[in-house]
C-alpha positions as CSV (number, residue, x, y, z in Angstrom):
1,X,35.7,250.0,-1.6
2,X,36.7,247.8,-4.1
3,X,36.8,244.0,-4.2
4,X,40.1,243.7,-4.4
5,X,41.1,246.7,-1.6
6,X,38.5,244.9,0.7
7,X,40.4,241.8,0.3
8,X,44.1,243.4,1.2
9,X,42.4,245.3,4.0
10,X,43.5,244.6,7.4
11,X,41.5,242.7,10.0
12,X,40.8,244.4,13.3
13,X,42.8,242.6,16.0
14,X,39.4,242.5,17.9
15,X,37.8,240.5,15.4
16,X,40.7,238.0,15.1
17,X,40.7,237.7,18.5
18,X,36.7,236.9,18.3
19,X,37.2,234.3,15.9
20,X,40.0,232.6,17.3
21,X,38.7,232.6,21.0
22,X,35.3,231.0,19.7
23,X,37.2,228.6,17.5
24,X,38.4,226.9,20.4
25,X,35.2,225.3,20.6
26,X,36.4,223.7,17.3
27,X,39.6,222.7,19.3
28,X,37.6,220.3,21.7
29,X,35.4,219.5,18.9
30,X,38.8,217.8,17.3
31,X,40.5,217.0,20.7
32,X,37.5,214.9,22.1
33,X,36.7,213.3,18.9
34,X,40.0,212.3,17.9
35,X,41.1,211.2,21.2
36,X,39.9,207.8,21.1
37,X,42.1,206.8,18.4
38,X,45.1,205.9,20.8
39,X,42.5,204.0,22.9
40,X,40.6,202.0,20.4
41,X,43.0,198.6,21.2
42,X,43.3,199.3,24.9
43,X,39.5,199.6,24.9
44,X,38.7,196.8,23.2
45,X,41.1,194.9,25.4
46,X,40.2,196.2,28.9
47,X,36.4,195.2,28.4
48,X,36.9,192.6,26.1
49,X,35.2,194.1,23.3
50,X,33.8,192.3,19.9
51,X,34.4,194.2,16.4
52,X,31.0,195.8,16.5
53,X,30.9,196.8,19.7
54,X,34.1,198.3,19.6
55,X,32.8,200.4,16.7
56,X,29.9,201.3,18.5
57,X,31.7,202.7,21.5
58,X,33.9,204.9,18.9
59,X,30.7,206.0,16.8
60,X,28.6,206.4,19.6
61,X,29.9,210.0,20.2
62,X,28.7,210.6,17.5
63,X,24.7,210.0,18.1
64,X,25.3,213.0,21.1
65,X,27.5,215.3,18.6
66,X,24.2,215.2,16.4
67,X,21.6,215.3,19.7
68,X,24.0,218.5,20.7
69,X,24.4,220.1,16.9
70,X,20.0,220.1,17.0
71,X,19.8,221.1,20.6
72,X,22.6,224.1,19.7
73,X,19.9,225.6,17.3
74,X,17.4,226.0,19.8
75,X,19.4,227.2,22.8
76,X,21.4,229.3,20.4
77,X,18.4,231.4,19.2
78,X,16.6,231.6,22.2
79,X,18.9,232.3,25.2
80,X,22.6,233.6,22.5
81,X,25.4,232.1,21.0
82,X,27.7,232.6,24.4
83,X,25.2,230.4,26.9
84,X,25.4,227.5,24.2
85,X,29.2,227.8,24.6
86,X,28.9,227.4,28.1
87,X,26.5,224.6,28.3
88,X,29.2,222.8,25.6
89,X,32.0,223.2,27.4
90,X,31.0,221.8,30.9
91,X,29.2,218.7,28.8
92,X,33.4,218.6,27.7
93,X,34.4,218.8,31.1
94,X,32.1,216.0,32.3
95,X,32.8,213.9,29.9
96,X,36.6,214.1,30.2
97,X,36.4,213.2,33.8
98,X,34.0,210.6,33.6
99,X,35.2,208.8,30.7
100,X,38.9,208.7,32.2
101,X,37.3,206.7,35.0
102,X,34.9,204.4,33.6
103,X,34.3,201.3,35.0
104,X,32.9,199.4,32.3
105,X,31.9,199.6,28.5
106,X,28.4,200.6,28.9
107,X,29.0,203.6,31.1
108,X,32.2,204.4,28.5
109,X,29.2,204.6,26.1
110,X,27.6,207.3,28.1
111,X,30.0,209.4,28.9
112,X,31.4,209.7,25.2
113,X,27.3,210.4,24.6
114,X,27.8,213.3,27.0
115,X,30.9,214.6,25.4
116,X,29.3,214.4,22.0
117,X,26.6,216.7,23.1
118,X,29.2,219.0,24.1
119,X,30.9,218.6,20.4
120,X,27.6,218.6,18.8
121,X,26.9,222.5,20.6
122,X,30.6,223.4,19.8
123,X,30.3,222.3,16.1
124,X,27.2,224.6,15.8
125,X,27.8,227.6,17.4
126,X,31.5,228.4,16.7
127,X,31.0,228.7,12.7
128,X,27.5,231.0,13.4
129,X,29.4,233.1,15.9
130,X,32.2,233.5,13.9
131,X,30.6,234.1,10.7
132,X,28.0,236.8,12.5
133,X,31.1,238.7,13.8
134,X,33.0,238.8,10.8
135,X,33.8,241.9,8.3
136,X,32.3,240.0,4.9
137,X,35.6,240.6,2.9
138,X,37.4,238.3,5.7
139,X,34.8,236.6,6.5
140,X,35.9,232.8,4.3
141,X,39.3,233.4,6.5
142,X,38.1,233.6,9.7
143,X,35.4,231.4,9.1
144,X,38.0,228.9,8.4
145,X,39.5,229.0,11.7
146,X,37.0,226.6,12.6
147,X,38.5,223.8,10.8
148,X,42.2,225.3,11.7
149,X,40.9,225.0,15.1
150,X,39.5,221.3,14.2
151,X,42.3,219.7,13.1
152,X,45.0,221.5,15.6
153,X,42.2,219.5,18.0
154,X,43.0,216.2,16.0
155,X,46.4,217.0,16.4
156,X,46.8,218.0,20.0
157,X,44.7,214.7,20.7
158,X,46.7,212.4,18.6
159,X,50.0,214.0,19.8
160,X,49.0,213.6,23.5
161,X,47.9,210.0,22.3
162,X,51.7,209.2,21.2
163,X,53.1,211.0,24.5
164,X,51.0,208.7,26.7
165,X,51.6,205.6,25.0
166,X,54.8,205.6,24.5
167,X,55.9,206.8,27.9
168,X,53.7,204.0,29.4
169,X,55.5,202.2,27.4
170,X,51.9,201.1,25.8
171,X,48.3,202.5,25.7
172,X,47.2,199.6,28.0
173,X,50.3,200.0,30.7
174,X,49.5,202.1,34.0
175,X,51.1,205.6,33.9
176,X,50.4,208.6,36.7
177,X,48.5,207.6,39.7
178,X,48.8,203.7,38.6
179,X,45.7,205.0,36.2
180,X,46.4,203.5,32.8
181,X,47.9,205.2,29.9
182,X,44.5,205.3,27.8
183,X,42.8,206.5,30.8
184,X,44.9,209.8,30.7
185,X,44.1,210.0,27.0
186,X,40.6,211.2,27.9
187,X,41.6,212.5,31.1
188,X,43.6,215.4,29.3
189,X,40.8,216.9,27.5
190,X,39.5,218.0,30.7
191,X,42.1,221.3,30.2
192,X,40.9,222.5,26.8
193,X,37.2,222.0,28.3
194,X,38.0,224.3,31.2
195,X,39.4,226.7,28.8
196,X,37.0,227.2,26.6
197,X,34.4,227.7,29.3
198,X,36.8,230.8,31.0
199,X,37.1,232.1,27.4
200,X,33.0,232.2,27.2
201,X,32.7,234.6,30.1
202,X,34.9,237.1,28.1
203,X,33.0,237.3,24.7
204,X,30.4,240.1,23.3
205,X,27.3,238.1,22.4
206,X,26.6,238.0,17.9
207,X,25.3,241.5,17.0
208,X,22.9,239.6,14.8
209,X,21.1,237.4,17.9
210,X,21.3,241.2,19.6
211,X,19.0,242.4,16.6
212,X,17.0,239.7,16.3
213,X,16.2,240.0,20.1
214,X,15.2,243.9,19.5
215,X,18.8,245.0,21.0
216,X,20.2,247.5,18.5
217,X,22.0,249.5,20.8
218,X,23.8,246.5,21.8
219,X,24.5,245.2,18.6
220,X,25.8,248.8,17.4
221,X,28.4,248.7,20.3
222,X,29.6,245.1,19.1
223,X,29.7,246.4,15.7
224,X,31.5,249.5,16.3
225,X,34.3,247.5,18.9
226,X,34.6,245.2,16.6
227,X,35.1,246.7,13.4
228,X,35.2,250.6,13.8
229,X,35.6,250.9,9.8
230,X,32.7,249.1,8.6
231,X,29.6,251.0,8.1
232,X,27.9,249.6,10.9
233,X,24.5,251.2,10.3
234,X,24.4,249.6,7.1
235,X,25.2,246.0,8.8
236,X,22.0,246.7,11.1
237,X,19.9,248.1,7.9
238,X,20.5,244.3,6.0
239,X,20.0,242.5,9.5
240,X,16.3,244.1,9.5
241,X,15.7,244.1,5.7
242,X,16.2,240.6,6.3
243,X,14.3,239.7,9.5
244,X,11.3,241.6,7.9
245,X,11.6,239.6,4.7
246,X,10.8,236.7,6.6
247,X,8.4,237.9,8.3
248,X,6.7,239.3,5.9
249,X,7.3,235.5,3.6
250,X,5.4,234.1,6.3
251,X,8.0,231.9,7.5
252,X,9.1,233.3,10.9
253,X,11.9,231.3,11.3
254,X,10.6,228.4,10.0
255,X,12.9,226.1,8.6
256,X,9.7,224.3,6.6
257,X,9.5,224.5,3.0
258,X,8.0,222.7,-0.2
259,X,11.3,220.7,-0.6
260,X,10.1,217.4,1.0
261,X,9.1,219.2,3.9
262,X,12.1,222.0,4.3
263,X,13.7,224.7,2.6
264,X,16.0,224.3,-0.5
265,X,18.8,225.8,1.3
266,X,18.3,224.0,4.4
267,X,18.2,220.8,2.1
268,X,21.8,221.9,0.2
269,X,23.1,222.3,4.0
270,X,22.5,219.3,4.7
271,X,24.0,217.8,1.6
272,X,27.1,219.5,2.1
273,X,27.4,218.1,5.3
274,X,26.6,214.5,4.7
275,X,29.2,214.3,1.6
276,X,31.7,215.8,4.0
277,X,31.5,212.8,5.8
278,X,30.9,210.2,3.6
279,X,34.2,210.5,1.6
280,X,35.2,208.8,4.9
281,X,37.7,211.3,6.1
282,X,36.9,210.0,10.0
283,X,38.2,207.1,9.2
284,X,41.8,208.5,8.9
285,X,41.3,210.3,12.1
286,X,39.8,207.5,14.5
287,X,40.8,204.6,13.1
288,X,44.5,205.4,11.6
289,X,46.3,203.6,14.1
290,X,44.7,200.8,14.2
291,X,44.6,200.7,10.5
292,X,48.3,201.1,10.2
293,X,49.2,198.5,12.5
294,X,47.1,196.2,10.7
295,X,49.9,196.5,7.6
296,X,52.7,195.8,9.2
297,X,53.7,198.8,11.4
298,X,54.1,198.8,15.0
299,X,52.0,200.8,17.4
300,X,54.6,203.3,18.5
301,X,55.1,204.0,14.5
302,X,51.5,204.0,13.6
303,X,50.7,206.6,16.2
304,X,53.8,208.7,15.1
305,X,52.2,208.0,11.4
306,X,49.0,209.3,12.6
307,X,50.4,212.5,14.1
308,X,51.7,213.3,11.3
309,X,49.0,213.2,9.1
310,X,47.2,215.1,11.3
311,X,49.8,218.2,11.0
312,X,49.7,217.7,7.4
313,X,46.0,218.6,8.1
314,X,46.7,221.8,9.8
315,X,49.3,223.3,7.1
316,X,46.4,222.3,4.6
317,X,43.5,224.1,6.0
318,X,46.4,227.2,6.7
319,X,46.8,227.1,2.7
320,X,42.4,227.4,2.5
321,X,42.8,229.8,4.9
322,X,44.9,231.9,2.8
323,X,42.9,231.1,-0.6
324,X,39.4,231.3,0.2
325,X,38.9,235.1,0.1
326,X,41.3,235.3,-2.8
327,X,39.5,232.3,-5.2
328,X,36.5,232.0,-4.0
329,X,34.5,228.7,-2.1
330,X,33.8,227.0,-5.3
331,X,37.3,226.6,-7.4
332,X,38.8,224.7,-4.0
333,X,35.9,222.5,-3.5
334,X,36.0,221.4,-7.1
335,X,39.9,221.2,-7.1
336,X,39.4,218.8,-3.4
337,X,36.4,216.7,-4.6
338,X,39.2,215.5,-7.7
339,X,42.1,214.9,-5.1
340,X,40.1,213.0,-2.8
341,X,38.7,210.6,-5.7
342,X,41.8,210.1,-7.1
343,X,43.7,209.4,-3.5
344,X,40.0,207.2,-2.4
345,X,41.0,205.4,-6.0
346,X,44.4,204.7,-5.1
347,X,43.6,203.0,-1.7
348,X,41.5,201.1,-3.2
349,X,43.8,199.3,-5.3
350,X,46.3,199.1,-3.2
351,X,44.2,197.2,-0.4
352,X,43.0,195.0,-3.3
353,X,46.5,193.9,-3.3
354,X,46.8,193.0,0.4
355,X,47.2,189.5,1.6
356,X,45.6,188.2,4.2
357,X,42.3,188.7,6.0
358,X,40.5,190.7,8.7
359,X,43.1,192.7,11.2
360,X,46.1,190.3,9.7
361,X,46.8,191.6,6.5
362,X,50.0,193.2,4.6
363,X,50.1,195.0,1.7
364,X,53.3,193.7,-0.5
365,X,55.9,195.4,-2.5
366,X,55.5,199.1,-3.0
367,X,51.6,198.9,-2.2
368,X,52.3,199.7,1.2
369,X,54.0,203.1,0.5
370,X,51.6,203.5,-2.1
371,X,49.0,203.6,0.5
372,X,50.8,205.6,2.8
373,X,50.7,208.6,0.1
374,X,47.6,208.1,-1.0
375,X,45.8,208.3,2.5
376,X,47.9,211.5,3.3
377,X,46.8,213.0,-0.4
378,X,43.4,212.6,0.6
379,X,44.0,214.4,4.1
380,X,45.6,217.4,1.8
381,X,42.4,217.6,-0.5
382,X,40.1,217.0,2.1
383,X,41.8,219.4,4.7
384,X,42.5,222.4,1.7
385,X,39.0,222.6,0.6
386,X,35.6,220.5,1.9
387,X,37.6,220.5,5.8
388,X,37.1,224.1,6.6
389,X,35.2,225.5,3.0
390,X,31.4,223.7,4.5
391,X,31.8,225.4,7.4
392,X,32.3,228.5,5.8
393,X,29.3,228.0,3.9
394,X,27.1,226.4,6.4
395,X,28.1,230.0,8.0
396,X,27.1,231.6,5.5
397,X,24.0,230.1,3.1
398,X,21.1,230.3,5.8
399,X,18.8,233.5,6.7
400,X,19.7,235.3,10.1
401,X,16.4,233.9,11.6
402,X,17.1,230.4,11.1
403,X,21.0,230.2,11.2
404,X,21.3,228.5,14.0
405,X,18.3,226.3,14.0
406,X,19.6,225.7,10.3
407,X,23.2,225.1,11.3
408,X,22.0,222.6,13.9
409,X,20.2,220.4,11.7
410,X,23.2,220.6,9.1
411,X,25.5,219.6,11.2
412,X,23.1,216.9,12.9
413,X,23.4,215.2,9.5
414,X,26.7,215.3,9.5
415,X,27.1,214.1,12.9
416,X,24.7,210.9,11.6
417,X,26.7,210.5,8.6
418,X,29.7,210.6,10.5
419,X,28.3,208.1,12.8
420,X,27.2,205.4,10.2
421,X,30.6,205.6,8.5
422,X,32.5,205.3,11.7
423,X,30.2,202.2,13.1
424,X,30.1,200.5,9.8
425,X,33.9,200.9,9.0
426,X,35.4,198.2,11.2
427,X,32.5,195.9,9.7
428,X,33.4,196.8,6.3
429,X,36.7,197.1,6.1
430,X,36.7,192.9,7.5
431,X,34.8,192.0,4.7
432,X,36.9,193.9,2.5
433,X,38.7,197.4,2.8
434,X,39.1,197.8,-1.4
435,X,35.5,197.9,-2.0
436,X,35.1,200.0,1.0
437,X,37.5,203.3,-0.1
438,X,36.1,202.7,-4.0
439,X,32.9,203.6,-2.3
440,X,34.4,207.2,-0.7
441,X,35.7,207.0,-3.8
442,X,32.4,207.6,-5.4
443,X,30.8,209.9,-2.9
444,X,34.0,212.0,-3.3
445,X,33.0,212.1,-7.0
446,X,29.2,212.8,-6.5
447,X,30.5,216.1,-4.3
448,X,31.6,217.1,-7.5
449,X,29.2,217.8,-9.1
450,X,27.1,218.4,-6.6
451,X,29.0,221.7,-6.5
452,X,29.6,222.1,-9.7
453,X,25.4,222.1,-10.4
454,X,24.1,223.4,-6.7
455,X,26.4,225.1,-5.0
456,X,26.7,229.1,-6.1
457,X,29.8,231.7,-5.1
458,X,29.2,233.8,-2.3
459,X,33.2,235.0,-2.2
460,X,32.9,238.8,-1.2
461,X,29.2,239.0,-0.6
462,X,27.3,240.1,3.3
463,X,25.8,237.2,4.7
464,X,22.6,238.8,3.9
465,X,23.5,238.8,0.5
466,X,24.4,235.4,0.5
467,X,21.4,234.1,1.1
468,X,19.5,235.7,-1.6
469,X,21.6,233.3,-3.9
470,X,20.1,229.9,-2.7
471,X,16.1,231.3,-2.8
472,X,15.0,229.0,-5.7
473,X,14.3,231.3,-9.4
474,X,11.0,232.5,-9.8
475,X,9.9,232.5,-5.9
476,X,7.9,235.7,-4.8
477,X,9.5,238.0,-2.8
478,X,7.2,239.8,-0.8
């Protein structure tokens, strides 16, 4: 079948299904990390909070997202992809309830630790499951879901954010039960958390964990249930061609390599992931409101403001959606890596022109709406190409043996990088918010060419084949 007829072909309602319902770990993944950002103020004000520790108790989620994204790996090849899910979504669970009811800041510290665990799993296994279940000429598209699923999260969290507020009549102002407004922020994630774990019980485990366990048979029946079309007995064929070419390399699912202690393509993983943090895109999503109230608007209009950047997010990542198979992964990331330093630029001028200092600053004349566009041009960049397109290829670039052990030390990185622009932002941005976006600005520009010189195509290819792309030239194949 050709390229082209592949791509036009239609996907099996089963496999949509598959994708979608394990995509909803991306859904929490948004929802509880975004979910703070309506509570930041109340926070700080309930316990009293300094600048640093405030951006501790925001970033701290972050430390268990990358605890859970390295933990995922191991519980992921050793007991499936479906138990991780489960494990994730009751660490969601417990953390909904537990931060809702917090008594002080240091046990709010620990419970977001626990629901960063769960978000850590959930960032892991959703883009392996999805990627391992996939027909390889829909694969980009479904593999994107993830992100879709992300940033409907951010959305549904930021949304619920407004709804609370502003019928409180203020994040800090009791609601239901006489429990306070930013209380029932967290509180709410407790529904999507029960969701997710009653969608777990209902999926096939990955065909690809089935053969790496010895389970053929099994794997065949996922196969054929899930795409009857597809020549399944060549999909098991590659899976073993590839599991014996590792064993037979030595490497037995060893992630350990000559470059500086790992493989090459475990090391390009990880670079992917760190730049898709450090262009600061977290910022927008945890900090907007707090950022927009600090020039000039009011809270109820900052979180509307925030709201809608974050459904600007979702009809972005629906246009990468649509794209990816068609284009290919490297043409979008190349087009997003110019919009976001160009937008980063932007910022960065216009806060040079703010007056004022610390949280009491305004930005004068047209600088203000110039910094309104060029935060929500950064979300469209960011969300049509480096948003969903890394997990695609975090999906898609590592071996079958060492996926998930590969994925979760990925996306550990990027849950470290995430946390050291997330703590150090409130720090920064004191000192001085223009030199802070000029330097996304430059890491925006370094993932540039860091595509443009490491990062080949795998549009159209099986994940088996992908793979063959990032062993270094000249390496023996045994």
């Amino acid at each position: 079948m050709s390229t082209d007829k592949q791509t036009t072909a239609k996907i099996p309602k089963r496999v949509i299904w598959l994708a979608l319902a394990g995509a909803v770990g991306g859904f929490l993944f948004g929802f509880d990390s975004s979910v703070v950002n309506g509570a930041v103020d109340a926070m700080k004000d309930e316990f009293a909070l300094s600048e640093a520790v405030t951006g501790f108790a925001v970033a701290v989620a972050l430390l268990g997202c990358a605890a859970g994204a390295y933990l995922a790996g191991k519980v992921a090849d050793r007991y499936g992809r479906i138990p991780a899910m489960k494990l994730g979504a009751l660490l969601f669970l417990i953390s909904a309830i537990g931060t809702g009811f917090c008594f002080s800041v240091w046990d709010l510290i620990f419970w977001r630790l626990v629901g960063g665990l769960g978000i850590g799993l959930a960032s892991v296994i959703a883009p392996a499951y999805i990627s391992e279940i996939s027909p390889r000429h829909v694969r980009g598209r479904l593999a994107s879901l993830q992100q879709l699923a992300i940033t409907t999260g951010i959305f549904a969290a930021l949304l619920s954010d407004a709804l609370f507020a502003t019928s409180a009549g203020g994040a800090h102002q009791a609601f239901w039960l006489g429990i306070e407004a930013w209380r029932w922020m967290f509180l709410a994630a407790a529904i999507p958390a029960v969701l997710y774990g009653v969608i777990a019980f209902t999926l096939p485990e990955s065909p690809r964990f089935l053969v790496v366990q010895g389970k053929e048979d099994l794997a065949r029946k996922v196969f054929d249930s899930i795409a009857p079309d597809e020549d399944t007995d060549r999909h098991l064929r590659e899976i073993r061609e590839a599991i014996e070419e590792d064993q037979l390399a030595g490497r037995k699912g060893s992630l350990r390599g000559k470059a500086f202690g790992l493989q090459a393509v475990v090391w390009i993983g990880i670079t992917l992931s760190v730049l898709q943090q450090f262009v600061g895109i977290n910022v927008i999503f945890y900090y907007s409101t707090t950022l927009w109230k600090a020039v000039g608007f009011q809270e109820k209009d900052s979180l509307t403001i925030s709201v809608a950047t974050s459904i600007t997010n979702i009809l972005v990542t629906l246009v990468a959606i649509a794209l990816v198979d068609r284009i290919g992964r490297r043409p979008i990331l190349l087009a997003g890596s110019i919009g976001m330093a160009v937008s980063l630029g932007a910022m960065a001028l216009a806060f040079a022109s703010a007056k004022g200092t610390g949280s009491d600053i305004t930005l004068p004349g047209a600088w203000g709406p110039v910094a309104l566009v060029a935060a929500n041009v950064f979300v469209i960049s960011f969300g049509a190409s480096w948003g969903p397109l890394v997990w695609v290829l975090l999906g898609e670039i590592f071996p079958a043996r060492i996926r998930a052990r590969a994925l979760g030390l990925a996306a550990a990185a990027q849950w470290i990088a995430n946390f050291a622009i997330t703590l150090s932002f409130p720090v920064m941005a004191a000192g001085s918010l223009p030199l802070t976006y000029a330097m996304y600005a430059l890491f925006a520009a370094a993932s540039f060419f860091f595509v443009m010189y490491k990062v080949p195509e795998t549009n159209g290819m099986s994940l088996e084949q992908a793979e063959t792309l990032f062993v270094p030239k000249g390496s023996v194949k045994v």
